[in-house]
C-alpha positions as CSV (number, residue, x, y, z in Angstrom):
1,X,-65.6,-31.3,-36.8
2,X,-67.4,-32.0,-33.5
3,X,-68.9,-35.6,-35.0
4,X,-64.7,-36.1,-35.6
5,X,-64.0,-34.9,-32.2
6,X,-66.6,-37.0,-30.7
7,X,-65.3,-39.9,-32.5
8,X,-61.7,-39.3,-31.6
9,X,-62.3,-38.7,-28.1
10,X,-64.8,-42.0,-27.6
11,X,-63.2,-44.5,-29.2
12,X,-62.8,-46.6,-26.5
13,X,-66.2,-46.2,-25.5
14,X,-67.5,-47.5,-29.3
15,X,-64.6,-50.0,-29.2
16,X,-65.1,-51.6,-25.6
17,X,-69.3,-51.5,-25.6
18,X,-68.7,-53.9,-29.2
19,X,-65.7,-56.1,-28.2
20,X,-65.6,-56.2,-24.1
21,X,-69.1,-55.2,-23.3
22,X,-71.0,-52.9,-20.8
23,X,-68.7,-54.5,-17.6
24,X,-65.5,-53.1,-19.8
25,X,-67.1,-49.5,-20.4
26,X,-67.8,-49.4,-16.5
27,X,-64.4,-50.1,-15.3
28,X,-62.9,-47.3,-18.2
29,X,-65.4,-44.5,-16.8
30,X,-64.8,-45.5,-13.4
31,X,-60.6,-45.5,-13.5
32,X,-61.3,-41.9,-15.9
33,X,-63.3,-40.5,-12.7
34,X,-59.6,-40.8,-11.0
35,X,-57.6,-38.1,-13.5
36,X,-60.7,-36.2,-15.0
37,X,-60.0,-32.6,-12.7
38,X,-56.4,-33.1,-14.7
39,X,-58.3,-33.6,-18.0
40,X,-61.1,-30.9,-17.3
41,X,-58.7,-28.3,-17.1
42,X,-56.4,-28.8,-20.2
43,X,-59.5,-26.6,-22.1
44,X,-60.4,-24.1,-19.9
45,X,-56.9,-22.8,-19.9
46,X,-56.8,-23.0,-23.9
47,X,-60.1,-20.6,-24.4
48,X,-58.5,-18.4,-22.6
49,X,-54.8,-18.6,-23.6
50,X,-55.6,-18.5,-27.6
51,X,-56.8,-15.3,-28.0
52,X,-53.6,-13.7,-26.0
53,X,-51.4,-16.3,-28.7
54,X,-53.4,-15.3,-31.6
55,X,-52.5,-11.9,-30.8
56,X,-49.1,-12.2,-30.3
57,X,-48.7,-13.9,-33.3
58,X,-49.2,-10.7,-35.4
59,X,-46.9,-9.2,-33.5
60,X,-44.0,-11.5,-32.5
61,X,-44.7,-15.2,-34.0
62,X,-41.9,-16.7,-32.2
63,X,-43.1,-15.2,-28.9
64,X,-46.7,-16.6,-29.7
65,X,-44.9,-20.5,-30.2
66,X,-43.1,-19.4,-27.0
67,X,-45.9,-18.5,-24.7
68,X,-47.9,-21.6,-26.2
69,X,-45.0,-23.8,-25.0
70,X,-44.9,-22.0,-21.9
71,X,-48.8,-22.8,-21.3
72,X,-47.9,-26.5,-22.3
73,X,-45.4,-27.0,-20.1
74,X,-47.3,-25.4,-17.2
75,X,-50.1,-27.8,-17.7
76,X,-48.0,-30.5,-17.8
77,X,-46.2,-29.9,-14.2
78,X,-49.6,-29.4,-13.0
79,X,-50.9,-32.9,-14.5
80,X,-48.0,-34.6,-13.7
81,X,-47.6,-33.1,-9.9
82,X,-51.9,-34.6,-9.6
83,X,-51.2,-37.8,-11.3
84,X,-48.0,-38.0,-8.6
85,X,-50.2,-36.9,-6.2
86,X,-52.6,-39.4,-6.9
87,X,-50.3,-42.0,-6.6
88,X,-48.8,-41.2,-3.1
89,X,-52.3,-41.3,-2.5
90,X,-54.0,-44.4,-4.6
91,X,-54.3,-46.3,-1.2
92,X,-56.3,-43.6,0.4
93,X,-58.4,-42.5,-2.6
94,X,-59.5,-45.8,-3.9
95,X,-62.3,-47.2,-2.4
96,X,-61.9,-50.7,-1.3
97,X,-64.8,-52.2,-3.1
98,X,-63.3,-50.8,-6.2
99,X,-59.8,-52.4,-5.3
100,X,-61.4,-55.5,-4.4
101,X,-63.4,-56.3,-7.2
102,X,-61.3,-54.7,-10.0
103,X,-57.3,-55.7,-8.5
104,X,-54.6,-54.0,-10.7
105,X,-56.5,-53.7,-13.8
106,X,-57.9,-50.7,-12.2
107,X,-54.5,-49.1,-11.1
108,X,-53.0,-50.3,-14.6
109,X,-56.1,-48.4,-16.2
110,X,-55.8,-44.7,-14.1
111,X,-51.9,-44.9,-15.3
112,X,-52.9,-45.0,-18.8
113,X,-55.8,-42.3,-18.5
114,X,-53.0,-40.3,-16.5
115,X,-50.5,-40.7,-19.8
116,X,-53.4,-40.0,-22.3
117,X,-54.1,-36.5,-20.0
118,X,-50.5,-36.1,-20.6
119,X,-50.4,-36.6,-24.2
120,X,-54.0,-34.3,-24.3
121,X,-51.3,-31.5,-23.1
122,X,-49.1,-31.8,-25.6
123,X,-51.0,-31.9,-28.5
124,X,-53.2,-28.9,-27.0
125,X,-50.0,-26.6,-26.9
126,X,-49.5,-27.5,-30.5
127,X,-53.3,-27.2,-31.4
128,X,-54.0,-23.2,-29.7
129,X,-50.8,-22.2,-32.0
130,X,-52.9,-24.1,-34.9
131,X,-55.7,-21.9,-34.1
132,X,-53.8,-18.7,-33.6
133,X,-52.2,-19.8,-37.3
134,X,-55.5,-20.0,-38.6
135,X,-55.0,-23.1,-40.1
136,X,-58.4,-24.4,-39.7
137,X,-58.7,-26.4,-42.8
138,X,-55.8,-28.4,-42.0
139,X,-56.8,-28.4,-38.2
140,X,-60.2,-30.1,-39.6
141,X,-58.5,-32.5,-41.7
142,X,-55.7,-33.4,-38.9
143,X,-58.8,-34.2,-37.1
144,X,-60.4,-36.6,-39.7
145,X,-56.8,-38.3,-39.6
146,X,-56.7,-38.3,-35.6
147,X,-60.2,-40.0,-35.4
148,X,-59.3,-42.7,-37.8
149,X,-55.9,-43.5,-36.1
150,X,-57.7,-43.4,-32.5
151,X,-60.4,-45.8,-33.6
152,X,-58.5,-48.3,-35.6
153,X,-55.9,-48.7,-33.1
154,X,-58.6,-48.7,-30.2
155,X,-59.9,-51.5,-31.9
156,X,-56.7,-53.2,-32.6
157,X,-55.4,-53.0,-29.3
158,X,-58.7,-53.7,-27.6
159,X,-58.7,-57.4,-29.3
160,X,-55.4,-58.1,-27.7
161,X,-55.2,-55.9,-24.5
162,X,-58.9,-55.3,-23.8
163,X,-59.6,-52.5,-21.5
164,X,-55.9,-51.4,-21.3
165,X,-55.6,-51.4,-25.4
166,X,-58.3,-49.1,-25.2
167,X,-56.6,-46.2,-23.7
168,X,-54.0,-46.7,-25.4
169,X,-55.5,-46.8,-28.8
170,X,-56.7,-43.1,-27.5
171,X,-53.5,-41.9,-26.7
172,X,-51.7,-43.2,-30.5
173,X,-54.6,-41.2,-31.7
174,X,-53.7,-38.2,-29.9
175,X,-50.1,-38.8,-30.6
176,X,-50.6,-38.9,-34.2
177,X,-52.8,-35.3,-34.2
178,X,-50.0,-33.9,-31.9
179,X,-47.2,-35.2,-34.5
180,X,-49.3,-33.4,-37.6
181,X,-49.5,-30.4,-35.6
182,X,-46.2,-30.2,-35.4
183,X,-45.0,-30.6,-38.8
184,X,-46.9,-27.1,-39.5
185,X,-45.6,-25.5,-36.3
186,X,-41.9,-25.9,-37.2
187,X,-42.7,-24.6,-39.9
188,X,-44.7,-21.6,-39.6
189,X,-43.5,-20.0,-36.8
C-alpha cells in the first residue's frame, strides 16, 4: 500500500515532470512550501487519535464516528483559520522575486494546495474510523482506486490546465477515496 500511497499522493509530480517539465515541478513544490505546516499536521493528530477511536469503537461505535468527526472538524477550523491567515497575509509572506516571476499562477496554485489540504481532512476523518473498523482490506483496495483516479485525472487536467490541473487532479483523487470511505462509514457505524 505505500507504493499506492506514493502514487496517489505524487501524481502531480509524475504528471507535471512528463507533460510541463522540471520549471512546472518547481513552481508546484514552491506554492506547496506555502500550506505544508497545514498539511504536516493532518497525520500527526491521526496516530494519535486512532487508537483512542479504535477503542471507543468497542465500546460505543457511534461515539467513535462521533469523536472522529469531532477531530475532522477541528482540523479543518485550524486549516481553514492558516489558509485565511495566509491570505490576510499573502503580500507579506511572498517574497517578491517569487511574485514577480511567477504573477497569479502562484497565488492561483497555494489556493488549490490550500483546498487539497482541506479535502486531505476530510477524507482523513473518514480513513482513522476505517482503521478503527478494521477494514483494512477494503482500505487497501480504496487506495488502489484512489491512486488511479488521482493519476488519470492529474494527467487529464494537466493537458488542459497545466500546473493548476495538477492539484486538482490530486484533490478528485482524494475526493473519490473520501467518497468510498464513506459508503462503509454510514454503514457500519
Amino acid at each position: 500500500t505505500s507504493i499506492v500511497l506514493s502514487l496517489r499522493s505524487q501524481a502531480h509530480v509524475i504528471a507535471t515532470s512528463l507533460l510541463i517539465g522540471p520549471a512546472g515541478v518547481a513552481i508546484l513544490n514552491v506554492s506547496r512550501l506555502f500550506v505544508t505546516p497545514a498539511i504536516m499536521i493532518t497525520p500527526a493528530v491521526s496516530q494519535v487519535m486512532i487508537p483512542k477511536i479504535s477503542g471507543l469503537r468497542v465500546v460505543d461505535p457511534k461515539g467513535a464516528k462521533t469523536l472522529s468527526y469531532h477531530v475532522g472538524l477541528w482540523l479543518l477550523i485550524l486549516h481553514s483559520s492558516y489558509a485565511c491567515t495566509l491570505g490576510v497575509f499573502w503580500a507579506l509572506s511572498t517574497p517578491n522575486s517569487l511574485t514577480q516571476k511567477y504573477g497569479n499562477l502562484l497565488s492561483s496554485l497555494v489556493i488549490l494546495w490550500a483546498l487539497y489540504a482541506g479535502m486531505l481532512v476530510f477524507r482523513n476523518s473518514q480513513e482513522m474510523l476505517i482503521v478503527a473498523l478494521k477494514q483494512f482490506r477494503f482500505q487497501a483496495f480504496v487506495s488502489i482506486v484512489g491512486a488511479l483516479a488521482a493519476i488519470a485525472a492529474t494527467f487529464a487536467l494537466t493537458r488542459v490546465y497545466a500546473e493548476l490541473g495538477t492539484i486538482v487532479g490530486l484533490i478528485v483523487g482524494e475526493l473519490v477515496v473520501a467518497v468510498l470511505y464513506l459508503s462503509v462509514v454510514r454503514n457500519r457505524t
